[in-house]
C-alpha positions in Angstrom: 145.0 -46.3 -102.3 142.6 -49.2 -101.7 141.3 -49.6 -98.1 143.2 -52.8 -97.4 146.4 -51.1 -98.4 145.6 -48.2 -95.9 145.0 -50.9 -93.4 148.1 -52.3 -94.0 149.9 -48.8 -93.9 148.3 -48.3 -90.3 149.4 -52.0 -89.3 152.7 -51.1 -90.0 153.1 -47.2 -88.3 151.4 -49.0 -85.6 154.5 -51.8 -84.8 156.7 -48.9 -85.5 155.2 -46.9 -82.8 155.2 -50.0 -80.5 159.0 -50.6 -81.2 160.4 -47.1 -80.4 157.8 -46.7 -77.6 159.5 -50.0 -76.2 163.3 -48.1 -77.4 162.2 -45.8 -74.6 160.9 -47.7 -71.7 162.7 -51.1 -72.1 166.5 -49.2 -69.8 163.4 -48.8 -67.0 163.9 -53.0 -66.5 166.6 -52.3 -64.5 165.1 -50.0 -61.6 163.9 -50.9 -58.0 161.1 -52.6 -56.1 159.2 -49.9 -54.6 156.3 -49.8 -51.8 154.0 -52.1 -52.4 156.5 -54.4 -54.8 157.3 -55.8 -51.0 153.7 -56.5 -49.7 152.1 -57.5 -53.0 154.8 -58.6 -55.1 157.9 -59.9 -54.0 156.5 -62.1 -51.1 155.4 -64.7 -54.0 157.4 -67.8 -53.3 159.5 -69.9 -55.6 156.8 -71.3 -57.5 158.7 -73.5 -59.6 159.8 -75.8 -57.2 156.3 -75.4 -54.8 153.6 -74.9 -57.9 151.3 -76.3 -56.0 151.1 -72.5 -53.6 150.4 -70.8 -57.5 146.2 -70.7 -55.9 147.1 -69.7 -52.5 148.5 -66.2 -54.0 146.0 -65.8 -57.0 143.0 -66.0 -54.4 145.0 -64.8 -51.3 145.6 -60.8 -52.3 143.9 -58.7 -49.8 144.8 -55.2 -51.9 141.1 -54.7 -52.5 138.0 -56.4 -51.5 137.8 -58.9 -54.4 141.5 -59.5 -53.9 142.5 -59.0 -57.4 142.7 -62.1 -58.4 143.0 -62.2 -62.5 146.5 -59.7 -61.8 147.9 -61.7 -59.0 147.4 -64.6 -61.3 149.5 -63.1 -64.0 152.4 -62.7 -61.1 151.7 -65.9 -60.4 152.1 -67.4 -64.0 155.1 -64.8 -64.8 157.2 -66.8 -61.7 156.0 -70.0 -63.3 157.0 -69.4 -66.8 159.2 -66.9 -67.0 162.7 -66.1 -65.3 163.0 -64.9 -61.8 163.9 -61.1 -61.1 162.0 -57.8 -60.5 163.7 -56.9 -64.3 161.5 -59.8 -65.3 158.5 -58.1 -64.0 159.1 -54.8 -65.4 159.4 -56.0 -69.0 156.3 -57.8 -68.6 154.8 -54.5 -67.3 156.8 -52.8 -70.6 155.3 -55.1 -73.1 151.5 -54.5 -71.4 151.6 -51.2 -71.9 152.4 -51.6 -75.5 149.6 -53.7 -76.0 147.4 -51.5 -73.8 148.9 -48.8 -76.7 147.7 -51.0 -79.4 144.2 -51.0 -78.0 143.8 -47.4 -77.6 144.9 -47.4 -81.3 142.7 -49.8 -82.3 139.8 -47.7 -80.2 140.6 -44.3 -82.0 140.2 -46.2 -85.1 136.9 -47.4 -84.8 135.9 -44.1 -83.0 137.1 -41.7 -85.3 135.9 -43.8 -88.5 132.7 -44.5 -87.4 132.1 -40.5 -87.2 134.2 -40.4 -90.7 136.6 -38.4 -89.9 138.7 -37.0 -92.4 142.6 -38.4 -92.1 141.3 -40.7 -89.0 143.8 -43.6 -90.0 146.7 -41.1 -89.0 144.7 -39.1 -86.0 144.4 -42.5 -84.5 147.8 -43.3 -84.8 149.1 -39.9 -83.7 146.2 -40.0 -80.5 147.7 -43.7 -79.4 151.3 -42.7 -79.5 150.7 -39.4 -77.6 149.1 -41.9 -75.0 151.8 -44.1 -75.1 154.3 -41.8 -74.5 152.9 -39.8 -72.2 154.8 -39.2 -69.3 152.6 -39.1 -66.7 152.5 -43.2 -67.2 156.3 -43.8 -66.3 155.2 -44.1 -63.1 152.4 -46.6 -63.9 154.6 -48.9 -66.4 157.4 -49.4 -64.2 156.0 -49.6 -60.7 155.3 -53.4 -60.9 152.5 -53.7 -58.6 150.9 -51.4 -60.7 150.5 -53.7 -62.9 146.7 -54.1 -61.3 146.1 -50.7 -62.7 147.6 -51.9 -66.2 145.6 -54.7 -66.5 142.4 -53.5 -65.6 142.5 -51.2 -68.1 143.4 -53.9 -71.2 139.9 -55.3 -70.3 138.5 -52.2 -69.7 139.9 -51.1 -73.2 138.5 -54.7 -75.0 135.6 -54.0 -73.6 135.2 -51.1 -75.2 136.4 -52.6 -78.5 134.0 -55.5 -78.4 131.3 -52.8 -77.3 132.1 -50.9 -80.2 131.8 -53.6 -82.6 128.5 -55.0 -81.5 127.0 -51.4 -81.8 128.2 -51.5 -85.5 126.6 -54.5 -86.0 123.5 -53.3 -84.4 123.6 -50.1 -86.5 123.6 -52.3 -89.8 120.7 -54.5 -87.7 122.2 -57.2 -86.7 122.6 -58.0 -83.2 125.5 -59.7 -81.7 124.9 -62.3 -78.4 128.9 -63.0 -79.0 130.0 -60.0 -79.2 127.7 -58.2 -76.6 128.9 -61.5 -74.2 132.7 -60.7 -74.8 132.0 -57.0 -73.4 131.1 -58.6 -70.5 133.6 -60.6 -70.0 136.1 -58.2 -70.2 134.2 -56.0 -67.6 134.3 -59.1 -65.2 138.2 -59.5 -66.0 138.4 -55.6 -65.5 136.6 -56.2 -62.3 138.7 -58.6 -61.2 142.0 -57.5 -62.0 141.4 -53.8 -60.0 137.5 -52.8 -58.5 137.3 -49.4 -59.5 137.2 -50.7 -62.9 133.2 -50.5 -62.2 133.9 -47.1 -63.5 133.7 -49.5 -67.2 129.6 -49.4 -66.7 128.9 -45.9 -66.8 131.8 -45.0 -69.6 130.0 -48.0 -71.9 126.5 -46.1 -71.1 128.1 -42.9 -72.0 130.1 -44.1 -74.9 126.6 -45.4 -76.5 124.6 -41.6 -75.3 127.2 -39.5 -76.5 129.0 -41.2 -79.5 126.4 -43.7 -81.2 124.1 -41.9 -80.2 121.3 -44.8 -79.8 121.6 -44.9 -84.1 120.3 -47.5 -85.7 120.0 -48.9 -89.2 118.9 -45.8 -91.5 120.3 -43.1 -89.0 116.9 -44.6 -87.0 116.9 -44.4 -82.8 116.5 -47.6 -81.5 114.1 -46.7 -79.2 114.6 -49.9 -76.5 118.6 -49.1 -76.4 117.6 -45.5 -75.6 115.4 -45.9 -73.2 117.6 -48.8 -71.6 120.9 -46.7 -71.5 119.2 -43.9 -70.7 117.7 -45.4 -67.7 121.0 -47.3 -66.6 122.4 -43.7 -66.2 119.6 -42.3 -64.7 119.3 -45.1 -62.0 123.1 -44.9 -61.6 123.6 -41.7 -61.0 120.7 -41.9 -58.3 121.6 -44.8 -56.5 125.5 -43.3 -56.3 123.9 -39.9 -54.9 122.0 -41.5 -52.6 124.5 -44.0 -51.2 126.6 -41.0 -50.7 123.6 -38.7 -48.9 122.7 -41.7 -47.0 126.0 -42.6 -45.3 127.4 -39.4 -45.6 128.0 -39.8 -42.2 129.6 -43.0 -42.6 132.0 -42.2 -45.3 133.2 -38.8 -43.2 133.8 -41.2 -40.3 136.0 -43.1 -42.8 138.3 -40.2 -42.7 139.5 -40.5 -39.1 142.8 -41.9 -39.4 143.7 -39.5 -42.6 145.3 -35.9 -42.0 142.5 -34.4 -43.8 138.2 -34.8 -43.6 135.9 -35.7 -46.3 134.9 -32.1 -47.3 138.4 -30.9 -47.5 139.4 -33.9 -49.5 136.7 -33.1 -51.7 137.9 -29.9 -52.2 141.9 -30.6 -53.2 140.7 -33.0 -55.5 139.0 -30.2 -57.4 142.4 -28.9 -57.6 144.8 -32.0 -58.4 142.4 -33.2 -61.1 143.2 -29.9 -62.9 146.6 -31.0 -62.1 146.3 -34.3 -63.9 144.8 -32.2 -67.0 147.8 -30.1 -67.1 150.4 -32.8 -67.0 148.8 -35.4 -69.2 148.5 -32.3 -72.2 150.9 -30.1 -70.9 154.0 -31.9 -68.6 155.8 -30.6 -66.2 158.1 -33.6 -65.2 160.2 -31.9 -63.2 157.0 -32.4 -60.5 156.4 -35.9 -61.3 157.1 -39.3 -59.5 156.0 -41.5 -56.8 155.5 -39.2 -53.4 153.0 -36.8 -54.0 152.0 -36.4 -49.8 153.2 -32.7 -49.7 150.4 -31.5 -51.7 148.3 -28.8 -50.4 145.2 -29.8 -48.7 142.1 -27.5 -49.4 140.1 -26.6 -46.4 138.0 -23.7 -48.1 137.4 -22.3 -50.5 139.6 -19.5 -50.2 142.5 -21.7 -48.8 144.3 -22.0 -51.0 142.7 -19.3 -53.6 143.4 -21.6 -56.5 140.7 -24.1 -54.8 137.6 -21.6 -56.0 139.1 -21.2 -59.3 139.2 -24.9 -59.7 135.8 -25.2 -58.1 134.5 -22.4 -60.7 136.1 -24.1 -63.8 134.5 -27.1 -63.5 131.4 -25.6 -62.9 132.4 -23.9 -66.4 133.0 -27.4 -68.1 129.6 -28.9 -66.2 127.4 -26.1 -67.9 129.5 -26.0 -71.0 128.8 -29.7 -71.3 125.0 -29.3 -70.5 125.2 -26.5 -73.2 126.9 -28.9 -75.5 124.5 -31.8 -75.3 122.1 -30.2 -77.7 124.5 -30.3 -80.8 124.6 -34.4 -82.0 128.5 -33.6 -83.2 129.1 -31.4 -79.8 128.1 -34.1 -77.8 131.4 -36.0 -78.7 133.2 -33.7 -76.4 131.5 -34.4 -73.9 132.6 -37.9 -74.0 135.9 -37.2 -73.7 135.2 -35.0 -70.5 133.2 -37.4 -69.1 135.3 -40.6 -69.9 138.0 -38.3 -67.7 135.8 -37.8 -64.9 133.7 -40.8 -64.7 137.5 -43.0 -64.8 138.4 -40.8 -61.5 134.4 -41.0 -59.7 136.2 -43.7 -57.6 139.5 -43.1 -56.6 139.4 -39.3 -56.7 136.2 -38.7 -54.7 134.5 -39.8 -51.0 136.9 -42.7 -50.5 139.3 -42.0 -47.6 142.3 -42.6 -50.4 145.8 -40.8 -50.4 145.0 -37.3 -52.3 147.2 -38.0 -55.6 148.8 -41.0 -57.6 149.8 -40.5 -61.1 148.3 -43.8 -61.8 144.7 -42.9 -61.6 144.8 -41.4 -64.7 146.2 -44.6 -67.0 142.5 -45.4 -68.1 140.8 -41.7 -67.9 143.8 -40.1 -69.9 142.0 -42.2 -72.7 139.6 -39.8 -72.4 141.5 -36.6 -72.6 143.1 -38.0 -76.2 140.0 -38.6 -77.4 138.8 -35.0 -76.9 141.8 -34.1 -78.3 141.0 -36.0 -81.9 137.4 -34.6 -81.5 138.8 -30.8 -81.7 140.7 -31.9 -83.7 137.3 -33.6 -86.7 135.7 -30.2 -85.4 138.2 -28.3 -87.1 139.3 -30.2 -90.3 135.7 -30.5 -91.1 135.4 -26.7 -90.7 139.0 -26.2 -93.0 140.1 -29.0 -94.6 143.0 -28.1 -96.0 144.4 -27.8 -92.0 144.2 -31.6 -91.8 148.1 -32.6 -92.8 149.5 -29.5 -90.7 147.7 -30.3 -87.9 148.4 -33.9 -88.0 152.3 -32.9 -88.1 152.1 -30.7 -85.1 150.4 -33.5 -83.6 153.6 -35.6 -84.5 156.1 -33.0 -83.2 153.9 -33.4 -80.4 154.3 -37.1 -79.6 157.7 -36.5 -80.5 158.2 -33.5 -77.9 156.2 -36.4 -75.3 158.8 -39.1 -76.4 161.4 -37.6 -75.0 160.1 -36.5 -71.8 159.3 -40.1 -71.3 162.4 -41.3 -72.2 164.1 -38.8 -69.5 161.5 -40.1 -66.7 162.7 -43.6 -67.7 166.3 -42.9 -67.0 165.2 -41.4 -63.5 163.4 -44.8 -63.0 166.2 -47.0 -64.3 168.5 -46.0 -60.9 167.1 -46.3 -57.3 169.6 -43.3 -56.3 168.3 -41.1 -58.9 164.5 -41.9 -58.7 165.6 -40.9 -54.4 167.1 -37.8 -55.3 164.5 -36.7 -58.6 161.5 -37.4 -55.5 163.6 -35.3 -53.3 164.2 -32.4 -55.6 160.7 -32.1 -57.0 158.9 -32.4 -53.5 161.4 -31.3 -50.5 158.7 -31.1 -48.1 157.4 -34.8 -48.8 157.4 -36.8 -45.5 158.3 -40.1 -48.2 161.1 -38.4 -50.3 162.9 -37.0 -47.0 163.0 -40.6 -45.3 163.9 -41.9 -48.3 167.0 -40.0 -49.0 167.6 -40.6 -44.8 167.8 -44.4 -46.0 169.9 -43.8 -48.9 172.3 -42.0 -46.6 172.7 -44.4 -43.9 173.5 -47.2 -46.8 176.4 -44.7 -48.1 177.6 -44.7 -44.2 176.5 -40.6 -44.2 175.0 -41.0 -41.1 174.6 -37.7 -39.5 173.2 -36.5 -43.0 171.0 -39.8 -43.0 169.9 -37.9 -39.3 169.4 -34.8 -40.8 166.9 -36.1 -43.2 165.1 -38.3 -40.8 164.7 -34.9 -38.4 163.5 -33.3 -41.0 161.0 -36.3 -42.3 159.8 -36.2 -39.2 158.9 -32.3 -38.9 156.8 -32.3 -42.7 154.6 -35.2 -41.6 151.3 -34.2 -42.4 150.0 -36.9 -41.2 151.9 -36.5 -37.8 154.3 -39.3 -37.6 154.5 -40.5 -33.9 158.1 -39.6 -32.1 158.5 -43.3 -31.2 158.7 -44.1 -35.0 161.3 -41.4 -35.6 162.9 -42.7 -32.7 163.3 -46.9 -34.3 163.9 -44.8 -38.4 167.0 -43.4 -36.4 167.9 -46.6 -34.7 167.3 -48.7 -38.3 169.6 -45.7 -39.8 172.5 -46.4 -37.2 172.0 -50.4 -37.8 172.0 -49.7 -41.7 175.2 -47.3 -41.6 176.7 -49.7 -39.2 176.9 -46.9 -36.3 177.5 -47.7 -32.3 173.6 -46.8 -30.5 174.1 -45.0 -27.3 171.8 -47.6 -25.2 169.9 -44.5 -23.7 168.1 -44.5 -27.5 166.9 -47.8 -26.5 165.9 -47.2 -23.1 164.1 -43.9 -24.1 161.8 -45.5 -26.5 158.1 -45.4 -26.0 158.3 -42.4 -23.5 156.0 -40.3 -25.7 152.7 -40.8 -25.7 152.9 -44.0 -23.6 149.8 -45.5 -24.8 150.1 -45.5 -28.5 154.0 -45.0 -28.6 154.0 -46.4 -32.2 151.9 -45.8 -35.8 153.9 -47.1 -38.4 153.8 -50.8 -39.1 156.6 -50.5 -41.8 158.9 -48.7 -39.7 158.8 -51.1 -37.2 159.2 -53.9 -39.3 161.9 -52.9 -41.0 163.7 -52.6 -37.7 162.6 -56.6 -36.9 164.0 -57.5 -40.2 167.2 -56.1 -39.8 167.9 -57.4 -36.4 166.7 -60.8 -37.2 169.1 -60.7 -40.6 171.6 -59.4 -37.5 172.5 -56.8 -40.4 174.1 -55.4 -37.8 176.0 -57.3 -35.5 177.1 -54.7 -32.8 173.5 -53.4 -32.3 171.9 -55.0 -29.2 169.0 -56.7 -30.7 168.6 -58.2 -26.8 168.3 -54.8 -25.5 165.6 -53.5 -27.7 163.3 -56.5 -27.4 163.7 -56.2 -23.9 162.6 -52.3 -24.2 159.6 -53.3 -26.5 158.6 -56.3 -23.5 158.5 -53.8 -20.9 156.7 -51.3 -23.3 153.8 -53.9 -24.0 154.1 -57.1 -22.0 155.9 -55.3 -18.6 153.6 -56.1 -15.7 151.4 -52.0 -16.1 152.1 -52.0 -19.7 149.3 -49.9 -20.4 150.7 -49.5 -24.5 148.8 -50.9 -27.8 149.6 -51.1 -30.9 148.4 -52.6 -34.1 148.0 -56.3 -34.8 150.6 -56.6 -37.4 153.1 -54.8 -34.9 152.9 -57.6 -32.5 153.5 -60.1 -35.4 156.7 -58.6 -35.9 157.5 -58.6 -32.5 156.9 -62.7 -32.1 159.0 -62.9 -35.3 161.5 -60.9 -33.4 161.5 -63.1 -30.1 161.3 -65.9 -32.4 164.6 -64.9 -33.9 166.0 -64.8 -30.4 164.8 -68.2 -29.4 162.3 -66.3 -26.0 159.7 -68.4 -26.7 157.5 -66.9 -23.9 157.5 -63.5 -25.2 156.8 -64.5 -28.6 154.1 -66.2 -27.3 152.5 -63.5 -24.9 153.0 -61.3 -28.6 151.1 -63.7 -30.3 148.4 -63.6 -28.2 147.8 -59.7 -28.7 147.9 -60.6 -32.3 145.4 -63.1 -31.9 142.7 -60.8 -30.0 143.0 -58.3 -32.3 143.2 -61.0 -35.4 140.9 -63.9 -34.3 141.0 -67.2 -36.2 143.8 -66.1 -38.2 145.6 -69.2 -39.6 148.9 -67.7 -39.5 148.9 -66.3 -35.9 147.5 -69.6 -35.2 150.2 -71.8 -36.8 152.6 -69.3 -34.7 151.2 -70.1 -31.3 151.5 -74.0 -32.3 154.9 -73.2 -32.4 155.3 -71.3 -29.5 153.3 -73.4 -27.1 154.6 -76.7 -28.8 158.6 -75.0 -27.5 157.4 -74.3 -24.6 155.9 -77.6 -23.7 152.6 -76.2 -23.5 150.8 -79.8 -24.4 147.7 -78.9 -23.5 146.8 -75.4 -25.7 149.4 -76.8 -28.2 146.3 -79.6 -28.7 143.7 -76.7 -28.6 145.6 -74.9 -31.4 145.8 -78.0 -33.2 142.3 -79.0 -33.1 141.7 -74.9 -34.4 143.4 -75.6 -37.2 142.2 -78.7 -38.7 139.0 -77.4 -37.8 140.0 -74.8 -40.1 141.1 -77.6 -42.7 138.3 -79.4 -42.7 136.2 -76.3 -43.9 139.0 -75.2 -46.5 139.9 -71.9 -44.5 143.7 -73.1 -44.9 145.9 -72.1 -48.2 147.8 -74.9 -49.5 150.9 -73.5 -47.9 149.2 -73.4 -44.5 148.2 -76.9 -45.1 152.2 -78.0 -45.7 153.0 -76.3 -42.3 150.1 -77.8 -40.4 150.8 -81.1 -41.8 154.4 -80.5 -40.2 153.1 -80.5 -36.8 150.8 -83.1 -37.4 154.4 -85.5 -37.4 155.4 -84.3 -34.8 
């Protein structure tokens, strides 16, 4: 069969592949906004009647310290273009996975024919469904904020592409400006869309060590790419060991408000990143999902046991690797273990993160297929006649995948049964407990919704305060539509007088629903009275986080006490200087309480801030409200 016929053949298995991967996620559309959906998501405005906001949420994101701004501006053009709804959002999440399928494809395809191996058309295929149907990325795909992690790794992925092809070129000696220009673009887009899509630098430096192999034309080194790649690793690796040695102390510090220290997180990610190998070959779905906080923390060694036995296995795979190096054709095995750990070197090492996310692995589970297809050449070069058998287990395999996935998808199609699967996999999460409290109270089960909440409240690792158990129970009463004895009001903020409260979410939640009066019996006067003498009450002595005190104003706001809402406003200002919004707030608050004078101040704050384009466009509309006044 002529080359363009095969070509055509791969073209085709490679849409049918797409289409029954989308078969099995496209019944996810219809699940929930989760977590971060709320903050990051969902608080996008109707941008078809106000398009002029669309820049004030592409450059307004403050996720990461670039802010993101290439995925917020595909949330931004999916409200423009496309029909309203969270089911919206998910198929657009659906259909990027695909494509992020189609890449990886396309990637095994150069990969595995540039090193000729035998049967690569249908390795590559097989390779790119297994990591499109894995179902570790269920989680990924239809989590829609998660979308950042999604699109980071499309450009990482093109970048990888367009690197590939400019190496061919340069292998036949022709160098590419275009094509070496479009890798890095796509690392800038990567960049952009997520930050720890750095981790793009080092796999391209790697990819070129490990797989070209600095080849030129003739089988020739080219001696300036060597030394230039090989420098780039050497200088990276350097500077990353000594930013870390230099501000050890720094990063430790970091750590404070986590449950766990540096060293010990160190040491359970030893541990879950074993995990992550094990459920991206091996799955055990039964322990997947989205709460992943009652995992075991490492503080030795010894505790638990299996934290040496990790420690000691990837000391294994470090001096297997080192071992490997000398053998050209072994050295592609160590690309696929270092695509996997370079891809986690950010999230999965000395930053103070959460310990596990299933999403961290979308772009190094790349990694892990490809040193599957490498054992894979290793072993049909060695036998050839094994190549068509082991390409159908491979099949079977995807198959066997496929229908994991398509279980997990059903899970994540239903808000009830994504509560209960989190529940059942992890009964000592903190998440999955509070959740199923909330589910409860919506059903009217309120003293099982209590229960749950009691019992959320004991597995806190992270030692949730008894003033937020205390509003949960109170939201659980508004939600199930329960009478509150008023002595639950009145009680609040005993403990730990100081610092009664920690959880900004909890809190808020409780605002919201009493400013939606959700619950019309609950005495919404009563509790903002409690929370005034707790931090505005003439010894008040409590503190609590800025964005507590904003939902407080919001509160008072609701309930038309301008004075309190004002006094709130001013916490959230010290702790929040300069911040347009709290500023806008205290126009208002002043202005209805006649308060000419600071009103003017405030005013003369803000177009300050106008003048040097510190205001969104939004904050501009609002301002420009007052101004006619």
């Amino acid at each position: 069969m002529s080359s363009r016929l095969l070509n055509c053949a791969v073209v085709a298995a490679s849409l049918l592949i797409l289409l029954f991967s989308a078969w099995v996620y496209w019944p996810g559309q219809s699940g929930p906004a989760l977590l971060d959906d709320a903050t990051s998501v969902m608080v996008i405005g109707d941008l078809k009647q106000h398009p002029e906001q669309a820049w004030d949420y592409i450059l307004g994101d403050k996720s990461g310290p670039l802010g993101r701004p290439v995925s917020m501006a595909s949330f931004v053009l999916e409200k423009l273009l496309l029909e309203e709804g969270l089911a919206t959002s998910k198929r657009v999440n659906i259909v990027l996975h695909l494509c992020n399928g189609a890449l990886v494809i396309w990637l095994f395809l150069l990969l595995f024919g540039h090193i000729s191996t035998p049967g690569y058309r249908c390795l590559a295929l097989v390779l790119g469904a297994a990591w499109l149907l894995s179902p570790l990325y269920v989680s990924t795909v239809l989590y829609v904020v998660q979308r950042m992690a999604m699109l980071c790794t499309t450009f990482m992925l093109c970048a990888c592409i367009s690197y590939v092809y400019w190496r061919i070129k340069l292998e036949r000696g022709r160098f590419s400006w275009p094509l070496l220009g479009l890798t890095a673009v796509n690392v800038l887009l990567a960049v952009f869309s997520k930050e720890n899509a750095v981790v793009i630098v080092p796999t391209l430096l790697l990819l070129e060590a490990l797989w070209f192999q600095f080849a030129g034309p003739g089988g020739r080194p080219v001696r300036w790419l060597r030394h230039l790649v090989l420098g780039l690793i050497a200088a990276g690796g350097l500077v990353a060991v000594l930013l870390v040695a230099l501000d050890y102390d720094g990063l430790a510090a970091a750590f404070h408000l986590r449950y766990f220290t540096l060293e010990e997180r160190l040491l359970t990610q030893a541990r879950i990143l074993w995990d992550y190998v094990a459920q991206l070959y091996y799955p055990d779905v039964v322990r997947m999902g989205l709460y992943h906080d009652d995992v075991v923390v490492s503080t030795s060694l010894s505790q638990p046991p299996t934290t040496r036995y990790a420690m000691l296995a990837w000391l294994g795979v470090l001096a297997a690797s080192l071992i490997l190096l000398w053998r050209p054709r072994w050295r592609y095995l160590v690309l696929g273990i270092a695509w996997y750990l370079v891809g986690h070197s950010i999230e999965s090492s000395v930053l103070p993160l959460e310990l596990y996310f299933e999403h961290r692995n979308y772009f190094p589970g790349v990694g892990l297929f490809l040193l599957l297809g490498v054992v894979f050449s290793a072993l049909v070069r060695a036998w050839p006649q094994t190549t068509a058998p082991l390409l159908v287990y491979l099949a079977c395999y995807v198959l066997w995948l496929a229908t994991m996935t398509g279980s997990q998808v059903q899970v994540w199609s239903s808000h009830p049964l994504i509560i209960l699967n989190n529940l059942n996999a992890h009964p000592d999460s903190y998440r999955a407990n509070a959740d199923m409290a909330v589910q409860l109270a919506n059903l009217g089960e309120f003293e099982a919704a209590q229960k749950y909440s009691a019992r959320a409240y004991a597995l806190s690792v992270a030692g949730e305060r008894s003033g937020d158990r205390d509003i949960r129970d109170l939201a659980l009463a508004c939600i199930a539509n329960q009478p509150v004895d008023p002595r639950q009001i009145s009680e609040l903020g005993r403990d730990n007088p100081r610092r009664p409260f920690g959880s900004v979410v909890t809190l808020q939640t409780m605002v919201h629903l009493l400013q939606d009066n959700a619950c019309p019996e609950f005495d919404r006067v009563a509790f903002a009275d409690r929370m005034v003498q707790i931090f505005l009450g003439g010894s008040a002595e409590a503190t609590a986080s800025a964005n507590m005190y904003l939902g407080l104003a919001l509160l008072e706001n609701t309930l038309q006490r301008w004075q309190y809402a004002d006094a709130y406003i001013d916490l959230y200002l010290n702790l929040a200087p300069a911040n347009a919004q709290g500023l806008l707030m205290k126009l208002h608050f002043t202005r209805a309480l006649g308060k000419v004078t600071q009103a003017d101040e405030v005013m003369a704050a803000l177009l300050a801030m106008q003048r040097k384009g510190l205001l969104t466009v939004g904050e501009q509309q609002t301002l420009s409200l007052y101004q006619e006044k």
